[in-house]
N, C-alpha and C positions, 0 to 999 in steps of 0.2 A: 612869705609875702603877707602883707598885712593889708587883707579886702576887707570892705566895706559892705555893710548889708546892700546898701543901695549899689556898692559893683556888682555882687552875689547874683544880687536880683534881674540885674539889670542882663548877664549873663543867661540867665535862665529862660527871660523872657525871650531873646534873641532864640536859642536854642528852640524855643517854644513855638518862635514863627517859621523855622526853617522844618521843624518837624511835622507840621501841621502842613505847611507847602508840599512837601512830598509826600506827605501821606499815600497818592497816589502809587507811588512806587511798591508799595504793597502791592502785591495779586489778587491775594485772599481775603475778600471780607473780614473775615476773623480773626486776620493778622492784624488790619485797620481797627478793629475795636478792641484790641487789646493795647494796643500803641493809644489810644485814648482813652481807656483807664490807665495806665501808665501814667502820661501824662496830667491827668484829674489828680492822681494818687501825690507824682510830683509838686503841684502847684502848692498844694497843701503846705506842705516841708518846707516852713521858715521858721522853728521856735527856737532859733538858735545859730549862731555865724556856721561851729562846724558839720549842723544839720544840713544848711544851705548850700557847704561845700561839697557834701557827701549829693546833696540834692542835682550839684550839678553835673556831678559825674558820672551818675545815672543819666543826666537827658544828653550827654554828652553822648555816652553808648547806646542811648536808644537812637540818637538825631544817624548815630555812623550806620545802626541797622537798618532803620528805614532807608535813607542811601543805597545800602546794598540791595535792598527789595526782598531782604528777609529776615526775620527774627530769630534773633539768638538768645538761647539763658541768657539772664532772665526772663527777658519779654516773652518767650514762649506761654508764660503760664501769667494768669489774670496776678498784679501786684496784691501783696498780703497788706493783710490789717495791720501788720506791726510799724511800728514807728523806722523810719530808716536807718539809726542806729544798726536796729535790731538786724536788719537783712543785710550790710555791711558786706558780707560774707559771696554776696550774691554776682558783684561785680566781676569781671575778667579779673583777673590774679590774685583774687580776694584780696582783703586787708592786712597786711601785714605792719608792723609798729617799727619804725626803726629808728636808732638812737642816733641825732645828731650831732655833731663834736663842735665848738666852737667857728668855726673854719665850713661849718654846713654840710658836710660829709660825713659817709658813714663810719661812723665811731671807731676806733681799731681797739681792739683786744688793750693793748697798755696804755690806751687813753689818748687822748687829743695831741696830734703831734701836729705839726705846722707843715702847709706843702715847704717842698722841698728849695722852693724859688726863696719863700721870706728866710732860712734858713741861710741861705746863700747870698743873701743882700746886705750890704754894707752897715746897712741902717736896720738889720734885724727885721725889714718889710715894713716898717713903720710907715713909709712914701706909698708902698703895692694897698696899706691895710687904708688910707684913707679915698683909693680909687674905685669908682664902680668894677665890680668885675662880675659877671653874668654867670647864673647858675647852670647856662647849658648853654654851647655852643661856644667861640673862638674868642680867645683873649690874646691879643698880642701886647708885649711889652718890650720897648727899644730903648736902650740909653746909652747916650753920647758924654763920654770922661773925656775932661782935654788933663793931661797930666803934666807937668813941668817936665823938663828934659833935663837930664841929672848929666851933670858935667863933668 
């Protein structure tokens, strides 16, 4: 997906108001002033589109903690000096890199092979490759042949 600083941003600040709304839902004083450092630490984090993106999926996990009405790694502990790059590591599932294949999927071992639908299309998927088709969730595709009747 190809976001724009001003989507980026625009994102963050939304996240920024819901998290700020609930803050209540904290119990703990001290859970509340670590969710704004956090937050403080966030705000900072735009020198860059995929600083912004990594930026938002921290307040993405901070906005789900506060929700629950309690903090999780990392929010437990005051956010570090370091640049977010750096804490990367720090998110649920950590960061993991993984190589995309033409087709947006995870790469296989002997290289880019085409789902199995354009493979089986008349036209080599040429018609499926110029259609939106969504990275997650349902794609249906129906096609109506009228064939001459062989005599």
């Amino acid at each position: 997906m190809n976001e724009t600083a001003e989507d980026l941003n625009y994102d963050c600040n939304y996240n920024m108001f819901v998290a700020k709304t609930m803050l209540p839902n904290l119990g703990k004083p001290d859970d509340r002033q670590k969710a704004v450092r956090w937050m403080k630490k966030l705000a900072t984090c735009n020198r860059s589109i995929e600083e912004m993106k990594l930026r938002n999926d921290f307040m993405y996990y901070l906005v789900v903690n506060i929700q629950q009405g309690e903090l999780q790694p990392p929010f437990t502990e005051p956010p570090p000096a370091s640049p977010l790059p750096d804490i990367a590591h720090l998110l649920p599932g950590g960061v993991t890199q993984v190589n995309l294949d033409e087709w947006g999927d995870k790469q296989a071992k002997e290289g880019a092979k085409p789902p199995m639908l354009y493979e089986n299309s008349p036209d080599g998927g040429a018609f499926l490759a110029a259609q939106p088709v969504p990275r997650c969730g349902a794609f249906c595709y129906l096609a109506v042949v009228a064939r001459e009747a062989k005599e």
